[in-house]
N, CA, C and O atoms as a Tinker XYZ file with bonds, in Angstrom:
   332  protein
     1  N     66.604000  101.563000   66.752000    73     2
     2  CA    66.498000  100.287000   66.074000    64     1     3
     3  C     66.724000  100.500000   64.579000    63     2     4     5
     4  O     66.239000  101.387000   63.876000    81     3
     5  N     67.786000   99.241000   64.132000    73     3     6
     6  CA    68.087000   99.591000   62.823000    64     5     7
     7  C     66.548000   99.340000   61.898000    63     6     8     9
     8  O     65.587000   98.678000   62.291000    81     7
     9  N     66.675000  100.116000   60.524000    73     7    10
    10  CA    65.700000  100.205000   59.582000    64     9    11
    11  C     65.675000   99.343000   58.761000    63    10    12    13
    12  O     66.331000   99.698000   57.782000    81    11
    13  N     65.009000   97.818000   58.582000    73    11    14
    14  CA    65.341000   96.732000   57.736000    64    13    15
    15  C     65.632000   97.426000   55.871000    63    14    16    17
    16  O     65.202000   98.452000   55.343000    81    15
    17  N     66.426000   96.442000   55.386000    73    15    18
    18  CA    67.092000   96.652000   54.125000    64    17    19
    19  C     65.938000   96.514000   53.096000    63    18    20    21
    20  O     65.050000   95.691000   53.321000    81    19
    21  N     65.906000   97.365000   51.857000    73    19    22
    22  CA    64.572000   97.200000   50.953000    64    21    23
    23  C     64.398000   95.674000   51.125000    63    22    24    25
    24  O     63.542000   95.353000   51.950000    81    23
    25  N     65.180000   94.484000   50.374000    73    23    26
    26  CA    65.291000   93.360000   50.043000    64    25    27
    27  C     64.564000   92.599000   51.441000    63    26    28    29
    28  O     63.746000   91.680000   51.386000    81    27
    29  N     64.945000   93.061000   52.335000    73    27    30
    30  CA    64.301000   92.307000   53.869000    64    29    31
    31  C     62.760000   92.587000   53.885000    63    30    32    33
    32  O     62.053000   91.647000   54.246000    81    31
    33  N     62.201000   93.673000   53.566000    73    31    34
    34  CA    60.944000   94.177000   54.021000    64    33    35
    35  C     60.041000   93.607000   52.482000    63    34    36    37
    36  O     58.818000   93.564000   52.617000    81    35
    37  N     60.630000   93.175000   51.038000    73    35    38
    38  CA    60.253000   92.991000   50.192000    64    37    39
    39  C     60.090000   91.248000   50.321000    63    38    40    41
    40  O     59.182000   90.557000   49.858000    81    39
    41  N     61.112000   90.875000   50.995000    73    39    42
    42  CA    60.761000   89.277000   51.172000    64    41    43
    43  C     59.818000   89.224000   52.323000    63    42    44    45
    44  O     59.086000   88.237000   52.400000    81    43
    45  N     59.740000   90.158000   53.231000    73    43    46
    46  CA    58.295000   89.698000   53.998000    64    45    47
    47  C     57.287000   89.805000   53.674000    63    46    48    49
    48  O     56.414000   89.007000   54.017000    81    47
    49  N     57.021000   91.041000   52.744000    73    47    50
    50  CA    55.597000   91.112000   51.780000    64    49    51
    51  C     55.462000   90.245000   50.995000    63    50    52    53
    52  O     54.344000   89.997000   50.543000    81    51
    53  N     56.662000   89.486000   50.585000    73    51    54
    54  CA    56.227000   88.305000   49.710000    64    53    55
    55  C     55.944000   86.975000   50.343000    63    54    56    57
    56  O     55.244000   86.080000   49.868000    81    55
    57  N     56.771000   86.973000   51.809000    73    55    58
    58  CA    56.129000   85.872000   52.725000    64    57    59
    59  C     55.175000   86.153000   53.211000    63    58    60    61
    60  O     54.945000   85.148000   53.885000    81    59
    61  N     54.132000   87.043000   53.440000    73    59    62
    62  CA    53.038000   87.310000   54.121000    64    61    63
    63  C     52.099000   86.823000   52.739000    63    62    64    65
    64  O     51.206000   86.039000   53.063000    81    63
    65  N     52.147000   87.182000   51.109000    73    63    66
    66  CA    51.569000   86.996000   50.272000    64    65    67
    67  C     51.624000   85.439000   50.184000    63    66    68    69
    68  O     50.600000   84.814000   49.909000    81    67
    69  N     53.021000   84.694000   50.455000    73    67    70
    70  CA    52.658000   83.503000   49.997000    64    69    71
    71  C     51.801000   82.868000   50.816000    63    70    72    73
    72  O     51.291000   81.842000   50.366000    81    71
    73  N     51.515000   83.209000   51.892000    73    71    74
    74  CA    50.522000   82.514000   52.901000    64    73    75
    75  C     49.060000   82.524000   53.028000    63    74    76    77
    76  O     48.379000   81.724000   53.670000    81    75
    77  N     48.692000   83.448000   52.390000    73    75    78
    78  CA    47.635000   83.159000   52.014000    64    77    79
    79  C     47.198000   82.813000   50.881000    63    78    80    81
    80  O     48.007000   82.421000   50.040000    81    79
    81  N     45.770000   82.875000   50.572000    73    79    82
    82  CA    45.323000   81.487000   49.257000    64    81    83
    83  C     45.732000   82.797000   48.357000    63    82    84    85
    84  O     46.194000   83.891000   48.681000    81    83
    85  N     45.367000   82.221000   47.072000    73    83    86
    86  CA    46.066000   83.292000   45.918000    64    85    87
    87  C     44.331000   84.520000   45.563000    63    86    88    89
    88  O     43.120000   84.437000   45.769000    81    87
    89  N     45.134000   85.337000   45.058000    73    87    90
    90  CA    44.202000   86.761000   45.178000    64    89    91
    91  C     43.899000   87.106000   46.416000    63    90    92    93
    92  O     42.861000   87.766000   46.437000    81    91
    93  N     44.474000   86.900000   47.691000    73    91    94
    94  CA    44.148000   87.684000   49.099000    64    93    95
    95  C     45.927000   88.433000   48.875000    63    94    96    97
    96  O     47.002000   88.272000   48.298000    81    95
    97  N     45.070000   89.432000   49.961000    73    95    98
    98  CA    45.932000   90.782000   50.206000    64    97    99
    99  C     46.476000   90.560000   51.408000    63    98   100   101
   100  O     46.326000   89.549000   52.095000    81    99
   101  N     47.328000   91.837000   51.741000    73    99   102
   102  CA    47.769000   91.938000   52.913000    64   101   103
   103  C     47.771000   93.653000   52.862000    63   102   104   105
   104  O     47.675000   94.405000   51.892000    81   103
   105  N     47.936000   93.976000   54.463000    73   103   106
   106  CA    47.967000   95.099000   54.828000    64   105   107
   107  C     49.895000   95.891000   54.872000    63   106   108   109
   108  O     50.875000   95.290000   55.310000    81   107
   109  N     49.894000   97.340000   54.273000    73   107   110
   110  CA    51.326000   97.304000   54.812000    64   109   111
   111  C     51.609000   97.102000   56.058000    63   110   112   113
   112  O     52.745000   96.663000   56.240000    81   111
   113  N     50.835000   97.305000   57.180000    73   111   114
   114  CA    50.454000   97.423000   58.226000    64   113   115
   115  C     51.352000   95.921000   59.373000    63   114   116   117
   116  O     52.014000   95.883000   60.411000    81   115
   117  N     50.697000   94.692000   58.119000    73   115   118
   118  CA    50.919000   93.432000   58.711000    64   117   119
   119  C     52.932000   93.367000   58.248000    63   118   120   121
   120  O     53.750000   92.889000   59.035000    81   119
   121  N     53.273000   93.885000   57.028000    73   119   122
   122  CA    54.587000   93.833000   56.969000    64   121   123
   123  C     55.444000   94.170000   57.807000    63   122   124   125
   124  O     56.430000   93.504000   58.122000    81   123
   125  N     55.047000   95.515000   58.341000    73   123   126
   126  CA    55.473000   96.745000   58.998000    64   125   127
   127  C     55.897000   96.035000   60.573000    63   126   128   129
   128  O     56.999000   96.080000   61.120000    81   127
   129  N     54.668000   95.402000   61.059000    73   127   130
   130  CA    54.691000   94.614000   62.211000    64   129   131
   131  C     55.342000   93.092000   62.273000    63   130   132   133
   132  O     55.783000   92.772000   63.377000    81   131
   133  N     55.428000   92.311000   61.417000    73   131   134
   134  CA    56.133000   91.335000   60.892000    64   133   135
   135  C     57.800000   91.692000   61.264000    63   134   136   137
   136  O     58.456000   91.018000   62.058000    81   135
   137  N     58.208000   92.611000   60.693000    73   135   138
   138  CA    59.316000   93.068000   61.064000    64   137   139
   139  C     60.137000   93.677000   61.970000    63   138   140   141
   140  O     61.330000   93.839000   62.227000    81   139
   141  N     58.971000   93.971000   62.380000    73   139   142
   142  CA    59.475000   94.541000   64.115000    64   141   143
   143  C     58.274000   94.190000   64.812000    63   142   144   145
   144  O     57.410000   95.015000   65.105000    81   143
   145  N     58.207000   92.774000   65.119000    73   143   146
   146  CA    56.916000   92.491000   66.108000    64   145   147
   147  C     57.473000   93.200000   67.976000    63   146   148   149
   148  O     58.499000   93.221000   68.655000    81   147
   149  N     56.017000   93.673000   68.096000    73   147   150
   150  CA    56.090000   94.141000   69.384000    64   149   151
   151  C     56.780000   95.331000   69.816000    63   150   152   153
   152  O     56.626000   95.849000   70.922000    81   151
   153  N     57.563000   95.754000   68.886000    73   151   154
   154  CA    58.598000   97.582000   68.646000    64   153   155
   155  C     57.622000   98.686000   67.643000    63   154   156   157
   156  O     56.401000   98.667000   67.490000    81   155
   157  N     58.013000   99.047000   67.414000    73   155   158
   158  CA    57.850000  100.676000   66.584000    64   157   159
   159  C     57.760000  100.620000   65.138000    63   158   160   161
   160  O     58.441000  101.177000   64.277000    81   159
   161  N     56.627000   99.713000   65.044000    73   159   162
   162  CA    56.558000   99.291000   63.402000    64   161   163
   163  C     55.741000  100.456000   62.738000    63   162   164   165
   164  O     55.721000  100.630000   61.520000    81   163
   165  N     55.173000  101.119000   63.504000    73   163   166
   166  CA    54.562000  102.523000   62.745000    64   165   167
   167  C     55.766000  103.570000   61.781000    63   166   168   169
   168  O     55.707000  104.336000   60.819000    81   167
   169  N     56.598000  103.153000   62.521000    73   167   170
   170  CA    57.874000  104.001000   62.052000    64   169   171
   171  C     58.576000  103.489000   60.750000    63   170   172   173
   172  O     59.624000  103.933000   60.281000    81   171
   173  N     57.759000  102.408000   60.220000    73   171   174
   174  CA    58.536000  101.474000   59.074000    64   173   175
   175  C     57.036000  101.645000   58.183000    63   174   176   177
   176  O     56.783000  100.788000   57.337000    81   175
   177  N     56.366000  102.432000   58.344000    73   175   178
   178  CA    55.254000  102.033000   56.977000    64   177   179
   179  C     55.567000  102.741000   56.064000    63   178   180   181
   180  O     55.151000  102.410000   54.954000    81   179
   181  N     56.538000  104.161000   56.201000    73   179   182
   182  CA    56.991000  104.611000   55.101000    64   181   183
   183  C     57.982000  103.737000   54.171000    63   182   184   185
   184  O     58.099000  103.809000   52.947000    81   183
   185  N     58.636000  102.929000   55.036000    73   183   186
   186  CA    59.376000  102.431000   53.858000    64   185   187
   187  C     58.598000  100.953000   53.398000    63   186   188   189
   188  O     58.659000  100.779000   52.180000    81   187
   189  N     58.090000  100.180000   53.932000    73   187   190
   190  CA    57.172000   99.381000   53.136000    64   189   191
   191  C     56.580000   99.800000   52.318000    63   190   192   193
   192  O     56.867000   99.338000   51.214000    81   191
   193  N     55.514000  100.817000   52.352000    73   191   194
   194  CA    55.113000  101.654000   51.227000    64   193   195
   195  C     55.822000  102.212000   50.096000    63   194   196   197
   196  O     55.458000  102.277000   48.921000    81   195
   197  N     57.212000  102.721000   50.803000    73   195   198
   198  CA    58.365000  103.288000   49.211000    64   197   199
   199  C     58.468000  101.687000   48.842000    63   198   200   201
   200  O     58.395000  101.535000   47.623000    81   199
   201  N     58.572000  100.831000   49.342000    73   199   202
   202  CA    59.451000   99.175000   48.555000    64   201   203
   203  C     57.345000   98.495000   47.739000    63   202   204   205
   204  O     56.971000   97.608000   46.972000    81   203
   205  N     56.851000   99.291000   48.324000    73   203   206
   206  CA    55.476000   98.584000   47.689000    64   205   207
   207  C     55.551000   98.984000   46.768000    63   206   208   209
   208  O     55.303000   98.142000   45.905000    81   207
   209  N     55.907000  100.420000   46.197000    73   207   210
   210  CA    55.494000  101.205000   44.991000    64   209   211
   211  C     56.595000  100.761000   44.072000    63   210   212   213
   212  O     56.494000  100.561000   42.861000    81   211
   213  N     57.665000  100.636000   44.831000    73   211   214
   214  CA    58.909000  100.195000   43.670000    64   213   215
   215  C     58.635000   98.770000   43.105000    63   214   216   217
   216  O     59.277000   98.492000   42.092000    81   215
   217  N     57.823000   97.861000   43.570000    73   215   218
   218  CA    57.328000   96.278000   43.086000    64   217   219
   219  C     56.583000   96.562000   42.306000    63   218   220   221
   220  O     56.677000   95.912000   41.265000    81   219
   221  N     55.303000   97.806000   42.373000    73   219   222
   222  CA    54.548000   97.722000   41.433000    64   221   223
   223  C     55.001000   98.283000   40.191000    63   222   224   225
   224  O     54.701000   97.776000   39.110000    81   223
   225  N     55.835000   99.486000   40.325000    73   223   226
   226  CA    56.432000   99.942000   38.878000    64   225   227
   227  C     57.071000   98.962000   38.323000    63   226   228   229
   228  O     57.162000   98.997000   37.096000    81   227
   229  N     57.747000   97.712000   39.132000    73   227   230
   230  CA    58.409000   96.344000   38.668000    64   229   231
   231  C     57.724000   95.293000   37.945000    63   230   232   233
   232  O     58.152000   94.278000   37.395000    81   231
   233  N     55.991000   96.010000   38.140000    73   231   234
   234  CA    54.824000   94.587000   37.731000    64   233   235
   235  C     55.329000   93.515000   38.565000    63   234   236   237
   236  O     55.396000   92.435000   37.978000    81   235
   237  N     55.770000   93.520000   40.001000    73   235   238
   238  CA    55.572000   92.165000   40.876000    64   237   239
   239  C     54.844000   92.143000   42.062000    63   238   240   241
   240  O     54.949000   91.231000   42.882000    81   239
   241  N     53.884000   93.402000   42.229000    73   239   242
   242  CA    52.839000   93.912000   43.097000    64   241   243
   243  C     51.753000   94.950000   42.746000    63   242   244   245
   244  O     52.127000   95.879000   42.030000    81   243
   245  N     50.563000   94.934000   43.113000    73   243   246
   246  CA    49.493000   95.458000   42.792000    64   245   247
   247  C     49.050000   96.374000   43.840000    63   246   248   249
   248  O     48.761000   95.586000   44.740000    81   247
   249  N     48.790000   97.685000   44.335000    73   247   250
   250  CA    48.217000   98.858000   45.356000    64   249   251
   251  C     46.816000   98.329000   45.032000    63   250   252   253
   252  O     46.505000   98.052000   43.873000    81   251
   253  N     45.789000   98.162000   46.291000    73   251   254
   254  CA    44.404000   98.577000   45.727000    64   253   255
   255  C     43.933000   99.222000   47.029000    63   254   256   257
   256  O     44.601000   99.305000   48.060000    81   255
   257  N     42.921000   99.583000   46.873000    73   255   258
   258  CA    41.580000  100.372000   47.354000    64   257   259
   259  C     40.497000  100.267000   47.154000    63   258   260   261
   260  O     39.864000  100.625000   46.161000    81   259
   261  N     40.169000   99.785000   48.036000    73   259   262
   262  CA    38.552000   99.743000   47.861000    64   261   263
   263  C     38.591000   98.536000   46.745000    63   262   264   265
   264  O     38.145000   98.726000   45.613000    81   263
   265  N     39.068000   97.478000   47.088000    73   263   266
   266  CA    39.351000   96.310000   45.923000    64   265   267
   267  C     39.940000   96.709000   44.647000    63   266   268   269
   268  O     40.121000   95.775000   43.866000    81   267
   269  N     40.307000   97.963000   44.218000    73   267   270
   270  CA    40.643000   98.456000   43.026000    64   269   271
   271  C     42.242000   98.957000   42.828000    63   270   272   273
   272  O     42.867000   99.758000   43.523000    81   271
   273  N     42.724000   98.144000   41.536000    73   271   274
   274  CA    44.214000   99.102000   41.588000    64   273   275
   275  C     44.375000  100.107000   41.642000    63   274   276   277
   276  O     43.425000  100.662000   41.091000    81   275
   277  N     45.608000  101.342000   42.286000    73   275   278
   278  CA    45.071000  102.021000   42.336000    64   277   279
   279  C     46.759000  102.565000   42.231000    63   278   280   281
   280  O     47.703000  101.783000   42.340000    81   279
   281  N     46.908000  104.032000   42.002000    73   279   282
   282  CA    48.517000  103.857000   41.760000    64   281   283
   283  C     49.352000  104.298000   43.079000    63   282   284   285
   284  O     48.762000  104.839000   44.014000    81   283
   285  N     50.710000  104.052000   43.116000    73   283   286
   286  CA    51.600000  103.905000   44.532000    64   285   287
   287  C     51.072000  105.288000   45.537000    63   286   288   289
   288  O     50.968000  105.514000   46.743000    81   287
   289  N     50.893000  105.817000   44.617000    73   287   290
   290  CA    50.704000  107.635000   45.880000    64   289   291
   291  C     49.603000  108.050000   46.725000    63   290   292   293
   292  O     49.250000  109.058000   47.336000    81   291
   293  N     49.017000  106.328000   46.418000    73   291   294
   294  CA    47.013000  106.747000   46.384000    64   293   295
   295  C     47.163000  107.152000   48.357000    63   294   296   297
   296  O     47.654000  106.273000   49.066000    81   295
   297  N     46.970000  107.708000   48.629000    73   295   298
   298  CA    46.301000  108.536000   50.322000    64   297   299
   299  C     45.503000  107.182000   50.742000    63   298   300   301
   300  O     45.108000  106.294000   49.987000    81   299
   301  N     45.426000  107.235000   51.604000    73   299   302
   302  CA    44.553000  106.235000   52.621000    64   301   303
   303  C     45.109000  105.165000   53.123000    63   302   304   305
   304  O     46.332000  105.048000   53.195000    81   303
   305  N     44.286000  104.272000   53.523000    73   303   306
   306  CA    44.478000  102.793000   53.818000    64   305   307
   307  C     44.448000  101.901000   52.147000    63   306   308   309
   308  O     43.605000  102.127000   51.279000    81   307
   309  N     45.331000  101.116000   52.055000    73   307   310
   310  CA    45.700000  100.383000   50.918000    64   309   311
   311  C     46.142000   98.939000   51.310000    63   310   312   313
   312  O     46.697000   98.728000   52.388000    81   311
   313  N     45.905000   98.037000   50.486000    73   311   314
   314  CA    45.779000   96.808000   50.155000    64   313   315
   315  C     47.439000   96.262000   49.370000    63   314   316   317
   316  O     47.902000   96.955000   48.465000    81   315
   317  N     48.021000   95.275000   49.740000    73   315   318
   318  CA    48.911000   95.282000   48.811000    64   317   319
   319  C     48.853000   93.406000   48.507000    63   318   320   321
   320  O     48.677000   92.472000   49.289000    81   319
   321  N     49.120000   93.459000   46.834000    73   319   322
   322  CA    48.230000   91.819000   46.085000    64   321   323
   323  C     49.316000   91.812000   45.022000    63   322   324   325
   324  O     49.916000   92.804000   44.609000    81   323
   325  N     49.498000   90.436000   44.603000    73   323   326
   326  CA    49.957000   89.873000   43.276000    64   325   327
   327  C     49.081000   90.348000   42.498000    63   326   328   329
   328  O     47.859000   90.271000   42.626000    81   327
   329  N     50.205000   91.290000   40.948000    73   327   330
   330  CA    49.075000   91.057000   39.876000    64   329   331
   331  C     47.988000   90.118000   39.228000    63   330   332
   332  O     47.304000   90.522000   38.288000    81   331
């Protein structure tokens, strides 16, 4: 299965953001699956994650943890929010 285009996986994080009320998050998790509902979306969190980190060096997305910004490389489970 083809690997969606940065621009594809960046407009779903931004359609998953516009849907909820403002200051809620989303998971890369929910992008990842958004895009390939019901297939092999585990296989796409690396690149949601590379297109998360490239928004935030852009200032048009925020990483957090544990409610806190936190920067693109942070390890764990992460949060992704409008500045």
């Amino acid at each position: 299965m083809a690997t969606p285009s940065d621009s594809r996986i960046r407009e779903t994080i931004d359609e998953l953001l516009d849907a909820r009320r403002d200051g809620a998050t989303i998971c890369p998790s929910e992008a990842a699956r958004a895009l390939r509902p019901g297939g092999e979306w585990r296989e796409l969190m690396d690149d949601v994650r590379r297109v998360a980190a490239d928004e935030t060096a852009a200032g048009r997305l925020e990483i957090r943890q544990g409610g806190e910004r936190v920067e693109p490389g942070a390890k764990g489970p992460i949060r992704l929010a409008r500045p």
